[in-house]
Every structure is written in C-alpha cells, then in structure tokens.
N, C-alpha and C positions, 0 to 999 in steps of 0.2 A: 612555571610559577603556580598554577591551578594544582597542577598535580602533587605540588611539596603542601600547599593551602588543604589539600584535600587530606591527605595523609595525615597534617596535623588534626584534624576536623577528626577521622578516626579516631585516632591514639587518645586527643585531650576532650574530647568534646562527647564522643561517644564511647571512648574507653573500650573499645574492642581489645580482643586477647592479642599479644605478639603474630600468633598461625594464623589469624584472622586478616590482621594488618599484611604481612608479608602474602597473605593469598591473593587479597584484592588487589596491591600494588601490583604483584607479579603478572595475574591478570590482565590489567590496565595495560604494562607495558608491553606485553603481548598483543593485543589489539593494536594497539599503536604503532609494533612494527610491521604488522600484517598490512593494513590501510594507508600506510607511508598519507600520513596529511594530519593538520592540527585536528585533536578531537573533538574539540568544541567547536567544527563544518562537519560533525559526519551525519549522512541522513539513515534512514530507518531501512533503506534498500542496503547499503553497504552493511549495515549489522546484521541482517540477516543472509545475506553473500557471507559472511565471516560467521556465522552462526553454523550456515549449510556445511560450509568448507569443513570445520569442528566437529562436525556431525561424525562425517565420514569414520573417524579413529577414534570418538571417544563417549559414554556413556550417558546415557540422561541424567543421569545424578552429578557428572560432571559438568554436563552442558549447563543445566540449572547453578553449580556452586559461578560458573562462568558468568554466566545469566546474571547472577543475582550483585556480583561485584559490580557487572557496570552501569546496571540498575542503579546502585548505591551510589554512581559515582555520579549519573548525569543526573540524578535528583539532586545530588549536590548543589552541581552545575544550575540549578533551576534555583536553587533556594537563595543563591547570594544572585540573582541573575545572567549570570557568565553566557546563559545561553534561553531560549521562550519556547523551548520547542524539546519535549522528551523524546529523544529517535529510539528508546528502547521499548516504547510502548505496544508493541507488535511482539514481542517476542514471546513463545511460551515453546515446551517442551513435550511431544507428543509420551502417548504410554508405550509406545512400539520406538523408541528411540530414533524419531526423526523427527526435524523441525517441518512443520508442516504449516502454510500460511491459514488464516480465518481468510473466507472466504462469501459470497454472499451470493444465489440460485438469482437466474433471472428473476424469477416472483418474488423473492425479497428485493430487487430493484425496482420491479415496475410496482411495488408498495413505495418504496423508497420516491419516485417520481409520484408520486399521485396527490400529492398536492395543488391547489388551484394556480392558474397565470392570469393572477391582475394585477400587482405593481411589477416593476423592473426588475425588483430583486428575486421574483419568483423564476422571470426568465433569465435570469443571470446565475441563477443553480440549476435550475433545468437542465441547461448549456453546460456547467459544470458536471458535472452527474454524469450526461451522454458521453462526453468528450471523456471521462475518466475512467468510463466501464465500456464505450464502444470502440476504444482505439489504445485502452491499457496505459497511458503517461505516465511518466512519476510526477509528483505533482510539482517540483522543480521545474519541468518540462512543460507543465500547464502554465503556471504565472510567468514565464517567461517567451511564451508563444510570442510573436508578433504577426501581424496581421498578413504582412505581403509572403509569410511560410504557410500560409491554407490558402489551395488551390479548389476554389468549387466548383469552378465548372469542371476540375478534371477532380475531384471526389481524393484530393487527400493533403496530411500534412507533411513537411519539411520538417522534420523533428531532430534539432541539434542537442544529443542527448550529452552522457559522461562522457570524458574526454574527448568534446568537441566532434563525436563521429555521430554523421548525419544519415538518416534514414528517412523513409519513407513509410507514411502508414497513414492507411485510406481508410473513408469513411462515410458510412452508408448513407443511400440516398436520406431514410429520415432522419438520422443526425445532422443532414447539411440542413434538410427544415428547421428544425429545432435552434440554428447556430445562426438559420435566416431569423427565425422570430427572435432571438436572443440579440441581432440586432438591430430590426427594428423596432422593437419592444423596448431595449434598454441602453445598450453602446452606442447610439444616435442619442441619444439622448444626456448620455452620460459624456460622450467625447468632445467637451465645451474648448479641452487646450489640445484636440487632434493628438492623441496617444498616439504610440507605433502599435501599443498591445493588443492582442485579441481581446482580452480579458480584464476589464476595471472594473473601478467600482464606482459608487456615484460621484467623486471627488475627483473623476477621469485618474487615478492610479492605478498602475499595476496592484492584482491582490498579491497577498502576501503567504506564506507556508499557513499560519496559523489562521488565517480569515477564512481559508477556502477550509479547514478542519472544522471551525467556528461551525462555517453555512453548515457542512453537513450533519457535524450532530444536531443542531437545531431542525432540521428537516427528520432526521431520523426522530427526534421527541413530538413534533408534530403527527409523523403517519403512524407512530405506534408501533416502529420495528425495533422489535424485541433484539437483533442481531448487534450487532457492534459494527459502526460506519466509519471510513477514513479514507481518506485517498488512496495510501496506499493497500486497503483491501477490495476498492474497486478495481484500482489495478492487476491485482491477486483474481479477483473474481473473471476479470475478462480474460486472462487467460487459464483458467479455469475449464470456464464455457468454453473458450476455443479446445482444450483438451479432451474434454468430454463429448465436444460432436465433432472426435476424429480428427483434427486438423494436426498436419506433420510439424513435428517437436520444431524443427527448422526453423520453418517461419514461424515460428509461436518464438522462437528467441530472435529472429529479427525482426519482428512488431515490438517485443518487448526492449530491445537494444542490449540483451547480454553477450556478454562477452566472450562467453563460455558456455557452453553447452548443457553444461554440469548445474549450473546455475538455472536453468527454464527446466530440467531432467525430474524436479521434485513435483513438480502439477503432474507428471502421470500418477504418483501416489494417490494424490486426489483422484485421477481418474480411473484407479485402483479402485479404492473405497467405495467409489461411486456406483461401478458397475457392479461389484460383489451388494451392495444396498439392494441392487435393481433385480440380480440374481434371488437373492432369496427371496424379495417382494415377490416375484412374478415365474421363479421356474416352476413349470408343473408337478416336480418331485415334490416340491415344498406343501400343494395342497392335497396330492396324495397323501402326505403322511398326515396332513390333518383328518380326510379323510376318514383314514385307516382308527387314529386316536377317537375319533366320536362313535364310531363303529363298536369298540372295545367295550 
C-alpha cells in the first residue's frame, strides 16, 4: 500500500518524468528484495550493509542516483508519518567510490562528553555516549539492554543483537564507573515501577530510537562540536578507533555483531586514510622537501 501511495505522490503530486518514476520504483523494489522485511522497520545499519554490498559493482553516480530514490522515499514515509525515524540519514557517497561511514576522533568525544553531572539527565547521556562509542551497539541494541545482560563484576555485556545471535562485549573498568554513577545519580531514582532496562528515562521507560538521537544532538549544540553526532556514528567511531590502534578485523566484526566480514572490511579504509594523514603529517621526506623549498 505505502509503495502504490508513494508512486502516486511522484507521478501526481510532484510530477516527475515517466525514467524518473520507473528509476525510483525500480530502485525501491530492489532494496526490498535485498533486506527480505517491511521497509518501513529498516534501520540505518541495514542501508548502509546494502549501500556497501552496491558499492562493490557500481559507480558513485549510481550509488548516489540509488541514494537519492530512497532518500525520496523515506521522506515520504516521514511526511504523512508512516514512520519518526529517517534511516537514510547517514548515507553519502565518498569521491573515491566507496561508502565510507562519518566518523568521530576520540577528542571529538571527550569534547562531546564535557558537559557538567548535576541533574539525572546529564548522567543518563554520560552513560549513553560511553556505552555507544566504548562497546560500539546499535542503538536498537542500546534501548533494549536490560539490566540482568550487564555483568559488572566480570566487565561485559550479553548483547542480543540482529537475528537474535548473542555475543559478548566488554567494557572497560571506566565505563563500568560511569554506568555506576549513571545509577546512582539517575536509574535509582528514575526506577519508581522497577524496569527490567538498563536504560530509562525519568517516567521509568525504556528510551526510545529517536530520544537517545534527541539527547545527543542537544549535547553536541551544547559543547560546540562542529562534527555530526548520532548513535550510529559512535558506533562507526568505536570501531574506527579499534582499527586504527591495530586491533584484528575479526574481533572488530564480533564486537560489532556482523555477519560478514565484508561488512566491518570498510573501517580499514578509514584506517587507510588515517595513516596516509599521519604519513605526510610526520615522514621525514616531507620536511626535507620543505627544507629544500625555503632554501631555493
């Protein structure tokens, strides 16, 4: 039904050309049979798994015409409210024809955390923030924690990720401080009808996709990070960081819970870039030839 409502929406409403019409649609149904599930549950990790997969055989210019039909379609989706949540908002098209996630340097997090802990709610995104860039979650994976899957005295969680398969992923001694002040700062306080969740809000609810997006941009307008904040690019970002200090691709895809190898394989790009950055910052050849130039 969404999909015929949508079509019409093109044709009568915004009067796209026929090659227009028949590219998005064909698009759409494409995606559709890749992710085998209604589209209005897909999250922003499956479209970029389906972005990467695309990557592989086809051009930035196509990725983008890709890009930009389902762009059009879950704006739709948002405009008559079918759905509160754009899962295409992460997606862009690098100039070297690979999707490559936004990302965010430990210093732009510990800017990101530097906000003051005096009400609840400061420790209740503190806590988010840690948990999202020190152990990578999707954020699905975050609001649905519950409390008796975080083991602190043995330092991890139980993490029942995409189709139900459970993993394991630890978390450093100061994140388990941070998770203690989180609650007794705020989830003692907040847990008046005894939740199962790690994670409410004052009202003792589970947060929801869009609150925990909410907290963070309002925290990133607060400390003044110029970067772009989301759950899913602190999740980008921790496994980032783990790539770029070395850690085997392996367990960087079973922290992260992919499924595919192929899938966690694009953060060596990142840690490509990164080192080639560090390369020219700092090889000696580079301030010889400075050198040589002032000399001239």
């Amino acid at each position: 039904m969404i999909k015929k409502q949508y079509a019409n929406h093109l044709q009568f409403v915004l009067q796209v050309s026929k090659a227009t019409l028949d590219s998005y649609l064909s698009d759409l149904d494409l995606f559709e049979k890749f992710i085998e599930k209604d589209v209005l549950k897909v999250t922003d990790q499956e479209l970029l798994d389906y972005f990467h997969y695309l990557s592989k055989e086809n051009s930035s210019s196509t990725l983008a015409r890709k890009m930009s039909a389902l762009r059009s379609f879950y704006q739709y989706c948002l405009m008559i409210d079918a759905i509160d949540y754009d899962p295409t908002h992460l997606l862009k098209v690098s100039n070297k024809d690979k999707l490559l996630p936004k990302y965010l340097t430990v210093s732009d997090v510990k800017q990101l955390c530097s906000f003051e802990l005096n009400e609840p709610e400061d420790y209740l995104d503190r806590a988010i923030i840690e948990v999202l860039f020190s152990c990578g979650l999707r954020v699905s994976e975050l609001i649905n924690l519950v409390s008796n899957r975080y083991f602190k005295q043995e330092g991890f969680f139980k993490i029942l990720g995409k189709g139900n398969k459970e993993r394991i992923v630890p978390i450093h001694q100061k994140g388990i401080e941070i998770l203690n002040n989180y609650e007794l700062n705020a989830r003692n306080k907040y847990n008046l009808k005894m939740s199962p969740y790690l994670f409410i809000n004052s009202k003792s609810l589970p947060l929801t996709r869009q609150s925990v997006y909410n907290r963070l941009k309002k925290r990133q307008k607060q400390v003044g990070l110029s970067k772009d904040v989301s759950p899913h690019i602190l999740r980008h970002s921790f496994a980032s960081a783990m790539i770029n200090n070395d850690a085997d691709l392996r367990v960087v895809q079973e922290l992260l819970g992919h499924s595919a190898i192929s899938t966690t394989q694009i953060y060596t790009h990142l840690e490509s870039r990164f080192k080639k950055k560090m390369y020219d910052q700092y090889h000696p050849g580079q301030h010889l030839k400075e050198d040589l130039e002032d000399n001239e």
